[in-house]
C-alpha positions in Angstrom: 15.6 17.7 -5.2 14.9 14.3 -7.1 15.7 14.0 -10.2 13.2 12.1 -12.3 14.6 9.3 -14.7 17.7 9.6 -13.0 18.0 9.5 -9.5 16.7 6.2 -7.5 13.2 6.1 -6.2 12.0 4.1 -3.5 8.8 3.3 -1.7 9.6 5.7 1.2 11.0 8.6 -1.8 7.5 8.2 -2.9 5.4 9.1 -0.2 7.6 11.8 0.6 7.5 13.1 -3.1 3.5 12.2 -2.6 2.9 14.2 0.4 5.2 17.4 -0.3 8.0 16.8 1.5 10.5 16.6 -1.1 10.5 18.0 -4.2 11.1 16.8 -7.9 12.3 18.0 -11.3 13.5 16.6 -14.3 17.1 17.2 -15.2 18.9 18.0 -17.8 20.1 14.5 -18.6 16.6 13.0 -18.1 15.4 15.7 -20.6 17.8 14.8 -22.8 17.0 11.1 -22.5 13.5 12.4 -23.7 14.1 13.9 -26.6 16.1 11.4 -28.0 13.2 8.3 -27.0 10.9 11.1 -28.8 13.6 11.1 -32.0 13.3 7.4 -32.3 9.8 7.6 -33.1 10.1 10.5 -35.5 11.9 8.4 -37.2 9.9 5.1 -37.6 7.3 7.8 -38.8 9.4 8.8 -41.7 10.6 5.2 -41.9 7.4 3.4 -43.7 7.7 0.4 -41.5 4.9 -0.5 -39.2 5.3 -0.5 -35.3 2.6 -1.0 -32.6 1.0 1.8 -31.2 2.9 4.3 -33.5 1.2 4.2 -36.8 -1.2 1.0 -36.0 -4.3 0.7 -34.4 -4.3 -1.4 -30.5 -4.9 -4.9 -29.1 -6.6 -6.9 -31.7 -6.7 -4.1 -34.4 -2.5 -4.2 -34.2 -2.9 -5.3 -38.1 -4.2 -2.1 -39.1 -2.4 1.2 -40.7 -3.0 4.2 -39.4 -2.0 7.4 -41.8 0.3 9.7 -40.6 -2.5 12.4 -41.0 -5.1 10.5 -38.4 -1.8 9.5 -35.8 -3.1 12.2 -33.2 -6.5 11.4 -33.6 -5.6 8.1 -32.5 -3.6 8.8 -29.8 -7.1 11.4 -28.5 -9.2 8.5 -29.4 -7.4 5.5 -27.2 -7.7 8.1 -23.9 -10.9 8.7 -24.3 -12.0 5.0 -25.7 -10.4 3.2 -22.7 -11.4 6.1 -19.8 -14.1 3.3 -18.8 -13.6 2.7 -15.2 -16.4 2.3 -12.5 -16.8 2.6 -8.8 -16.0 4.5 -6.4 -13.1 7.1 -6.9 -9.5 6.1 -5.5 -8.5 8.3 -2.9 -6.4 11.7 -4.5 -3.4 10.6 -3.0 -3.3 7.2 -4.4 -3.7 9.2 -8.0 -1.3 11.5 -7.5 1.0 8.3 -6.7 0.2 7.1 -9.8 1.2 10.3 -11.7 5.0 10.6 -10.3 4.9 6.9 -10.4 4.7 7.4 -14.6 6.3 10.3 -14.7 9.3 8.7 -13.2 9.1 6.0 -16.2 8.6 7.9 -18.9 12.1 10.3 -17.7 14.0 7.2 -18.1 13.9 7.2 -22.1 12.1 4.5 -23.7 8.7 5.3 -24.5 9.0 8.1 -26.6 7.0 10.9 -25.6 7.8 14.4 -25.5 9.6 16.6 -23.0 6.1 18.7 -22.9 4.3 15.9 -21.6 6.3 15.2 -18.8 6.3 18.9 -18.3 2.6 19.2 -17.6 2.2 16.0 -15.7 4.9 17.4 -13.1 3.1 20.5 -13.1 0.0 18.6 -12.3 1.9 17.1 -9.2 3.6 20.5 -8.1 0.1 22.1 -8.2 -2.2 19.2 -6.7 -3.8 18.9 -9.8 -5.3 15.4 -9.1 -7.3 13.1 -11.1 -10.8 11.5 -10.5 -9.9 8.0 -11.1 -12.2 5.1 -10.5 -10.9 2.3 -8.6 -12.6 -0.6 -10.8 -12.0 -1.4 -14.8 -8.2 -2.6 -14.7 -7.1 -6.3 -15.0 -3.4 -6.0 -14.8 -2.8 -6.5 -18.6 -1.8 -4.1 -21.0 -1.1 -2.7 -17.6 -3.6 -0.3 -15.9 -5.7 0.8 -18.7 -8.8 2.4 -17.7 -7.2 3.8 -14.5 -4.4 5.1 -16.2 -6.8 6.5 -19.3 -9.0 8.1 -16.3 -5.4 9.9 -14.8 -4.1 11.5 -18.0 -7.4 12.9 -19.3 -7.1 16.4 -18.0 -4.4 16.5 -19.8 -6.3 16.6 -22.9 -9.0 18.7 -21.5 -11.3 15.7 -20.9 -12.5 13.7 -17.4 -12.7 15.6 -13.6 -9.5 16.6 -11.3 -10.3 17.2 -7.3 -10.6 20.6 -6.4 -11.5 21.1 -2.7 -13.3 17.8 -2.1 -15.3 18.5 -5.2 -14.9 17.0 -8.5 -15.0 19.6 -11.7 -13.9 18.8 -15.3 -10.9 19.6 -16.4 -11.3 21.9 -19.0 -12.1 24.2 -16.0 -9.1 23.7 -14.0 -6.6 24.1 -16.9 -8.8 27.5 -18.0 -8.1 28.5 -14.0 -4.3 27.4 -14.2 -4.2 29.4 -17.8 -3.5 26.6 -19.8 -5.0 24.4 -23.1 -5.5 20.5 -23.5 -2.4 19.2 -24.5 -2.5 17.8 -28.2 -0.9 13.8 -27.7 1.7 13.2 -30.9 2.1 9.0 -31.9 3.1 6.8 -29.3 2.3 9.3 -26.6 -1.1 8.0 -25.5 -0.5 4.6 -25.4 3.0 5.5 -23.4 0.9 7.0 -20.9 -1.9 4.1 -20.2 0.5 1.1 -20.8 1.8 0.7 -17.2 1.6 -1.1 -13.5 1.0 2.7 -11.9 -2.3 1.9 -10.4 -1.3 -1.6 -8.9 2.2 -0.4 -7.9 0.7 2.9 -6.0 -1.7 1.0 -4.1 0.9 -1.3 -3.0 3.4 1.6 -1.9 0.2 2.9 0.0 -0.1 -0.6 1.4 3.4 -0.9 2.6 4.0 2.8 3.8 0.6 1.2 6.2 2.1 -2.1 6.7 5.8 -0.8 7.5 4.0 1.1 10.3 1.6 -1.9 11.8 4.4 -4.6 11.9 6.1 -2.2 14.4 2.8 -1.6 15.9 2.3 -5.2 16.1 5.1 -6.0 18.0 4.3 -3.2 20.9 1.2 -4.9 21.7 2.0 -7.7 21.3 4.1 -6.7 23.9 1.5 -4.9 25.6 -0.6 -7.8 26.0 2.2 -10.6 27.0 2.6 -8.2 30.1 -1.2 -7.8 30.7 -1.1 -11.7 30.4 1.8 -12.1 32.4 3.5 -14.5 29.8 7.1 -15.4 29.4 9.6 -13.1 27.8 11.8 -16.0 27.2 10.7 -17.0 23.9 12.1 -14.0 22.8 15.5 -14.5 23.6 17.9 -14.7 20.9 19.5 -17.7 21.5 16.2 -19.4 20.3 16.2 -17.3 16.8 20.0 -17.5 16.0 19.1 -21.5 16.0 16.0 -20.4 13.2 17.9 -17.3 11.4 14.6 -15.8 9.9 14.8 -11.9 9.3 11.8 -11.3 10.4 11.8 -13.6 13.3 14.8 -12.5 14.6 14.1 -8.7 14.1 10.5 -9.1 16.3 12.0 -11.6 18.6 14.5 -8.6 19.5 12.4 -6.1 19.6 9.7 -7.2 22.0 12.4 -8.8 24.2 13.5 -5.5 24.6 10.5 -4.4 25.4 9.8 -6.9 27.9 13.3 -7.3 30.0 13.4 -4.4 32.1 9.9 -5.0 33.1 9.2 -5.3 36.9 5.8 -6.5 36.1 8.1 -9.5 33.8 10.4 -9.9 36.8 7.7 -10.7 39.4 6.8 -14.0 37.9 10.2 -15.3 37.0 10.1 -18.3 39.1 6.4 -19.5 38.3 4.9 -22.5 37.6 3.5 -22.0 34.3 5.4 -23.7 31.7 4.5 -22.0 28.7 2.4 -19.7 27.2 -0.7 -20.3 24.3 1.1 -20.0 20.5 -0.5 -16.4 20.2 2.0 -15.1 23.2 4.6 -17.2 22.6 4.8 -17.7 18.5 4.7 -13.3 17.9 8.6 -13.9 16.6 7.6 -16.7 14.1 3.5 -15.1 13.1 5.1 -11.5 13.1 7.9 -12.3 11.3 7.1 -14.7 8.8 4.4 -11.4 8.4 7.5 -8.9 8.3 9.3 -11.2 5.3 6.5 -10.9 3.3 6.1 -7.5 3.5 10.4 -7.2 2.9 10.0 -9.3 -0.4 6.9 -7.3 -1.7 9.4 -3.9 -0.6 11.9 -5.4 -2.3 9.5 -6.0 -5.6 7.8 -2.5 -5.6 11.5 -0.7 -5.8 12.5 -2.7 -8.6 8.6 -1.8 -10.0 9.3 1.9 -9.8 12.4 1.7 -11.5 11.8 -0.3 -15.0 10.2 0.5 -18.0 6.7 -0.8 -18.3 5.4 0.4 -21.7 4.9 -1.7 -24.5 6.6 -0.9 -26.8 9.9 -0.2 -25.8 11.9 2.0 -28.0 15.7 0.9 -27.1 18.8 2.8 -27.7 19.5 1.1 -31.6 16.4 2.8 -32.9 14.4 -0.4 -32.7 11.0 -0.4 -30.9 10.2 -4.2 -29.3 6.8 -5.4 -28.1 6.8 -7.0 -25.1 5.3 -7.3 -22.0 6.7 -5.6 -19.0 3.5 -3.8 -18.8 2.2 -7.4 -17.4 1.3 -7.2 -13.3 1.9 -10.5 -12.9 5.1 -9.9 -10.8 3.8 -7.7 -8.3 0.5 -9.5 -7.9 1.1 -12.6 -6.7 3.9 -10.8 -3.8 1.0 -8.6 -3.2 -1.5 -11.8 -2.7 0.9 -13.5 -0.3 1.4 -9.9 1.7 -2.2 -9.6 1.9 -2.5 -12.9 3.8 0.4 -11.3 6.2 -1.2 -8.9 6.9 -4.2 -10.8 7.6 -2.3 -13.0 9.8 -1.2 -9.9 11.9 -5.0 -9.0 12.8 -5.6 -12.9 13.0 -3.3 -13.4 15.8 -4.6 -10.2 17.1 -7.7 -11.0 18.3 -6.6 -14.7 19.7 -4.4 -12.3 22.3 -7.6 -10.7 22.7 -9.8 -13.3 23.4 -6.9 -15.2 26.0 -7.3 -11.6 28.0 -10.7 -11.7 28.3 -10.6 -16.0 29.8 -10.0 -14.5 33.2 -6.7 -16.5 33.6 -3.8 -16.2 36.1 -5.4 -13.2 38.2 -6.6 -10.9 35.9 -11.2 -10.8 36.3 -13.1 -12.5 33.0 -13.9 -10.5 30.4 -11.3 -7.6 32.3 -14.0 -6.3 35.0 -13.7 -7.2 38.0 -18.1 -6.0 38.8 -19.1 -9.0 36.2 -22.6 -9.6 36.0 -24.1 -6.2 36.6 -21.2 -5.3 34.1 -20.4 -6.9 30.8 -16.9 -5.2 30.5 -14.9 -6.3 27.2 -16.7 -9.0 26.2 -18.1 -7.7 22.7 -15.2 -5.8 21.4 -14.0 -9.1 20.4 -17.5 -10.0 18.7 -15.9 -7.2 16.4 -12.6 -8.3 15.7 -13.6 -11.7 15.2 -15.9 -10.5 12.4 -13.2 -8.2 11.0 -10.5 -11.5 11.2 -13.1 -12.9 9.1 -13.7 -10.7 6.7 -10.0 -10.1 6.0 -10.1 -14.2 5.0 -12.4 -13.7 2.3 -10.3 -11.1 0.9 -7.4 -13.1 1.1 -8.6 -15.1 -2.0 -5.7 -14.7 -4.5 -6.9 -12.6 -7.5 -3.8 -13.1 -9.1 -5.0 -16.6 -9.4 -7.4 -15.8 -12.1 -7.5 -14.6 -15.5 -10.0 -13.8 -17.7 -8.9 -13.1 -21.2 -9.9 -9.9 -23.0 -9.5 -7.9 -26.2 -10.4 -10.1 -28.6 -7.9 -12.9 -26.7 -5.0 -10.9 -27.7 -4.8 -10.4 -24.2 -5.3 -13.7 -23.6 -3.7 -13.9 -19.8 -3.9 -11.2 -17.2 -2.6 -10.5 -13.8 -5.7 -9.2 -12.2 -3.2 -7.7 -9.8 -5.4 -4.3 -9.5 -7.6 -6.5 -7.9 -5.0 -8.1 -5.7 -3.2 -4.3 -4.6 -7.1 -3.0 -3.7 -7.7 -6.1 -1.1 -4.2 -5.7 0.0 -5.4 -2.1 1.3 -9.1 -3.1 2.4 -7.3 -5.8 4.9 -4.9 -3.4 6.3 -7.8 -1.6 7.2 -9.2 -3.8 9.1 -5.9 -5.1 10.7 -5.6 -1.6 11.8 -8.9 -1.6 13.6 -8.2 -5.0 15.4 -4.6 -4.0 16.2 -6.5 -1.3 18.2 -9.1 -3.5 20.3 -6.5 -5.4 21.5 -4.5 -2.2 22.0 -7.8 -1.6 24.6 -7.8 -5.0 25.9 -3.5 -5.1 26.7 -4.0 -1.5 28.6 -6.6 -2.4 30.6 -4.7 -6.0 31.4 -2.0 -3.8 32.3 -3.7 -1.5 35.0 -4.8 -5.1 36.5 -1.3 -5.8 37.3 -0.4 -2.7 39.0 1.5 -1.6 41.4 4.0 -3.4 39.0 5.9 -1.5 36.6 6.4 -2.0 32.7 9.5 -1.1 30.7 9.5 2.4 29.7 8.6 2.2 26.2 5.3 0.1 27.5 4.6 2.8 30.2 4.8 5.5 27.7 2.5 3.8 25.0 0.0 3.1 28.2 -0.2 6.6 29.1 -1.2 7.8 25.7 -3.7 5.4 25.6 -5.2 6.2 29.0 -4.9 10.0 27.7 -7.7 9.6 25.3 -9.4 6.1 26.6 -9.9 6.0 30.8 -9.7 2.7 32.6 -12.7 0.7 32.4 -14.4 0.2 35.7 -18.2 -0.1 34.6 -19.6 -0.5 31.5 -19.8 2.5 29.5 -19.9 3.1 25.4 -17.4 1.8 24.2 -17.8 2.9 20.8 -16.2 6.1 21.1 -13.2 4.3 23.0 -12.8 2.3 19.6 -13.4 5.1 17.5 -10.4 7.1 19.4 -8.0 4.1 19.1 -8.2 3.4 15.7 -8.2 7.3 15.2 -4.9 7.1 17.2 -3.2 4.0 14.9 -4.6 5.4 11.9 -2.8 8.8 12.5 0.5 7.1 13.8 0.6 9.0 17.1 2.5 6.3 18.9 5.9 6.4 17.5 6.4 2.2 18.1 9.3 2.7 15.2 11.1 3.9 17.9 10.0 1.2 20.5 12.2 -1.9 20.9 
């Protein structure tokens, strides 16, 4: 079991704690933690001295007393005040992200809310209790605001959880569950909407997808080399020991292995060809440089799920400091530079796809060898061109912008909601592209037969042809599309395991 506010979590711990496959609680020295982060702040109330959030009002109205007696009012007030999101709902399992995602910050001890709190948001995860949150309103600074507002107000009997596809307000849910909106103490509302929880869990959706189409990437990459009949020797690793990139060297290995028992690679050893285009030859250097991105904004995300982003932060001397770890600044601009990788990934995508369809070194234009009568693959890549494009204009760096707010007492923001929502929209479409060229490579492939492929490739091929048939007239190819992105999207080829 993990152990919230004690034990590690990771990106991976995450989506397994996400989808059910491991389970949490909060142990006893996390509870304690708790209790005394919630002592700290009984005290400043006895105290008399003034402390943001605690006994004063928010943002620009930090300079006003609030009364001990009008403290929970506040706390109800600031849900409700900032619950001002629009759009489109996130999907449920991006919000329930975003709930172990807080719950896993407030167990460590510094934001002074109670143990009862904590309680019912880990109930709400055990039961799938999840949260209509809308996906617009947040600019990165204080945090996740109206996201975050949107999350926590079933627990106060207020806003709409997902039951069965269907929205329905929460004082209905906690009636059917057999339980009554939670009554917030000082501090404890502004401990739970001061945070990075709805940037960070769209980018540990983003890089649970993007761990899974780098390794995709490389098989057809892979796929289509052969199709191509390229060189495997710019995968060697005596090139990439000379350039000691991670990623580089990590592709370049992989698709070499996938490439050098090849029959199909054997049978053109000797030919005259000197080298192939940059999209065959340059996978280890586009993939990679791809893959580092996506290690660095891994690398960022952990250290994100592990630190306190509330504001302020009541530290073990009794003090409570205003800062700003709440800012997203640090995870929005990695998550502006991953977006373009994984742009880059579709990008080179569909130039692979486009050399297949030239009708180059014995494989029929546009992969059919009836042209004319038939138009074969020729618009496929009429779509992945479009898609390529599209993924460019949501490359622009959000994080790049800042528009100030509340008064100007929040004077700079991250805008990295923005950032983590692209990030996801061009994985998307990478996904999609990834599988036209998927289409093209296989049906390359068959054009070099009776040759043989390694037996990674041969495998990948036959799971393709199980759902999608060789193309020898023209047909709909809609539904081939439509089956192929089905297949990426649900991970049926196991290319972690490839190479």
């Amino acid at each position: 079991m993990f152990k919230f506010g004690i034990d590690h979590l990771t990106v991976q711990k995450v989506v397994e704690l996400a989808k059910g496959n491991t389970k949490g609680g909060i142990g006893e020295q996390a509870q304690r933690q708790i209790k005394d982060s919630r002592l700290r702040v009984e005290r400043i109330l006895g105290g008399g001295r003034s402390v943001y959030g605690v006994n004063t009002g928010f943002g620009p109205l930090c300079d006003t007393t609030i009364s001990p007696a009008e403290t929970q009012l506040l706390q109800h007030n600031l849900l409700i005040t900032h619950a001002v999101g629009v759009g489109q709902p996130i999907d449920p399992l991006i919000s329930k992200i975003m709930m172990i995602c807080k719950l896993h910050v407030l167990a460590l001890g510094y934001s002074g809310i109670r143990l009862d709190v904590l309680e019912r948001i880990l109930y709400f995860i055990e039961q799938d209790i999840i949260p209509v949150v809308p996906e617009q309103g947040s600019v990165g600074a204080s945090g996740d605001l109206a996201p975050l507002s949107h999350l926590f107000l079933p627990l106060i009997g207020e806003g709409y959880c997902w039951v069965n596809g269907q929205q329905v307000h929460a004082l209905e849910v906690l009636t059917e569950h057999e339980m009554k909106p939670l009554k917030l103490a000082a501090k404890e509302g502004l401990a739970l909407i001061n945070g990075t929880q709805f940037i960070l869990a769209h980018t540990i959706v983003g890089l649970d997808h993007m761990r899974y189409l780098l390794e995709l990437a490389d098989v057809v990459g892979a796929m289509s080399v052969e199709g191509f009949q390229g060189s495997y020797s710019p995968f060697r690793p005596e090139i990439h020991q000379l350039r000691p990139f991670k990623g580089s060297q990590v592709v370049a290995q992989r698709v070499y292995d996938l490439l050098r028992h090849s029959e199909n690679m054997k049978a053109h050893t000797d030919c005259d060809r000197v080298q192939d285009p940059y999209s065959m030859r340059c996978i280890p250097q586009v993939h990679g440089a791809s893959r580092n991105a996506f290690y660095h904004l891994n690398e960022l995300a952990e250290i994100e799920l592990n630190s306190v982003t509330d504001n302020p932060v009541l530290i073990d001397t009794g003090e409570a400091i205003s800062g700003g770890n709440f800012h997203g600044q640090p995870l929005a601009m990695a998550i502006d530079y991953c977006t373009i990788a994984a742009s880059e990934l579709a990008n080179i995508s569909d130039r692979r796809s486009y050399l297949l369809l030239e009708g180059k070194y014995g494989l029929p234009r546009l992969l059919t060898s009836q042209g004319g009568l038939n138009s074969g693959y020729m618009i496929p890549q009429y779509t992945t061109a479009a898609l390529v494009t599209e993924n460019k204009t949501l490359c622009f760096p959000a994080s790049a912008d800042s528009i100030p707010t509340s008064l100007g007492q929040e004077d700079h923001v991250s805008m990295g909601s923005i950032s983590s929502r692209q990030f996801n929209q061009v994985l998307s479409n990478t996904a999609k592209v990834l599988a036209i060229e998927m289409m093209y490579a296989a049906q390359a492939m068959d054009f070099r037969r009776p040759l043989t492929f390694s037996a990674p490739l041969e495998k990948v091929h036959q799971q393709i042809r199980d759902k999608v048939p060789r193309l020898e007239k023209d047909r709909m190819l809609k539904e081939d599309i439509d089956a192929l992105i089905s297949m990426v999207n649900d991970r049926v080829f196991n290319v972690d395991k490839l190479g």
